[in-house]
Structure formats: C-alpha cells, structure tokens
C-alpha positions in Angstrom: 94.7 105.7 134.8 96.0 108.2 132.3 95.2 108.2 128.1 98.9 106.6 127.9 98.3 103.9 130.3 95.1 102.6 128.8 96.9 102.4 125.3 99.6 100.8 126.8 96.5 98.5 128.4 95.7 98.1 125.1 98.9 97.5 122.8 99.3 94.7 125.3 95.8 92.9 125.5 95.8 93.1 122.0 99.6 91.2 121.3 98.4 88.8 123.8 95.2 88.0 121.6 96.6 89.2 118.3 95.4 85.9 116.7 91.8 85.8 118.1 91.3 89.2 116.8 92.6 88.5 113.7 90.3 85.4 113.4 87.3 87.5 114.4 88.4 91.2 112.3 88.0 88.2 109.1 85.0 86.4 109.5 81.2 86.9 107.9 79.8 88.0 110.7 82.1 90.8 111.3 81.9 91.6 107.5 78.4 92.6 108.0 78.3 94.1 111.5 81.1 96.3 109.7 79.1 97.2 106.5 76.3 98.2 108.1 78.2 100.2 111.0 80.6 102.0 107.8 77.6 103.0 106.4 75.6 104.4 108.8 79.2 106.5 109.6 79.4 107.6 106.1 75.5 108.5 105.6 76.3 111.2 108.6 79.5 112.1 107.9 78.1 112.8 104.5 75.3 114.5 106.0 77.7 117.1 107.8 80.2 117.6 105.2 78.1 116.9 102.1 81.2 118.7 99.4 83.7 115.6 100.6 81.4 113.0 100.0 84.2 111.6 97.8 86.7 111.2 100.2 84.0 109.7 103.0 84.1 107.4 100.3 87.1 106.3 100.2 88.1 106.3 103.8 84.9 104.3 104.1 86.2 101.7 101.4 89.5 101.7 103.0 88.2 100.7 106.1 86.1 97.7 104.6 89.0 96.7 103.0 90.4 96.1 106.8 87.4 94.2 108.3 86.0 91.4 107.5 86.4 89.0 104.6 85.4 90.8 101.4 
C-alpha cells in the first residue's frame, strides 16, 4: 500500500464517519486531550526554534480553534 492509497484509505473512512468525528473533534473531552497535547507541541517547538515563538503561537491557537469546544 503506497502513501496515495492510504490517503485515499483515509478520505474515505473519514466521509463515511464524517459525523462521528465531528461529534468527537467537539466535545470536552477532546478539548482537553487537545490542550494539553498543543501545548506540550508548542513548549518543544518553542524549545527548538525559540526566535518564532510568536508564530508557534498562533498556529497553536489556530489549531485549538479546530478541536474541541472552546
């Protein structure tokens, strides 16, 4: 199974339980699985590239903004 094919994989097991997913990316608990797993990847990521610390930031943020419900 090539890269392509398990995206493919994927795309499909994902429009097949798009709604699940959707239920689960919005609840509490993924909320603070998410917090805690965006901020031990923005502690390193700040660790290695301390000048951007701005932007890590913001991406981090941005991807907070996706998960959970807050």
């Amino acid at each position: 199974m090539g890269i392509e094919d398990a995206v493919n994989k994927g795309k499909e097991l994902f429009e097949q339980n798009k709604d699940k997913i959707e239920e689960a990316v919005k609840s509490e608990q993924a909320e603070d699985i998410s917090d805690k797993v965006l901020d031990g990847i923005a502690d390193f990521a700040k660790k290695v590239a301390p000048g951007a610390a701005d932007q890590i930031d913001d991406i981090r943020q941005n991807a907070d903004n996706a998960v959970g419900n807050e």
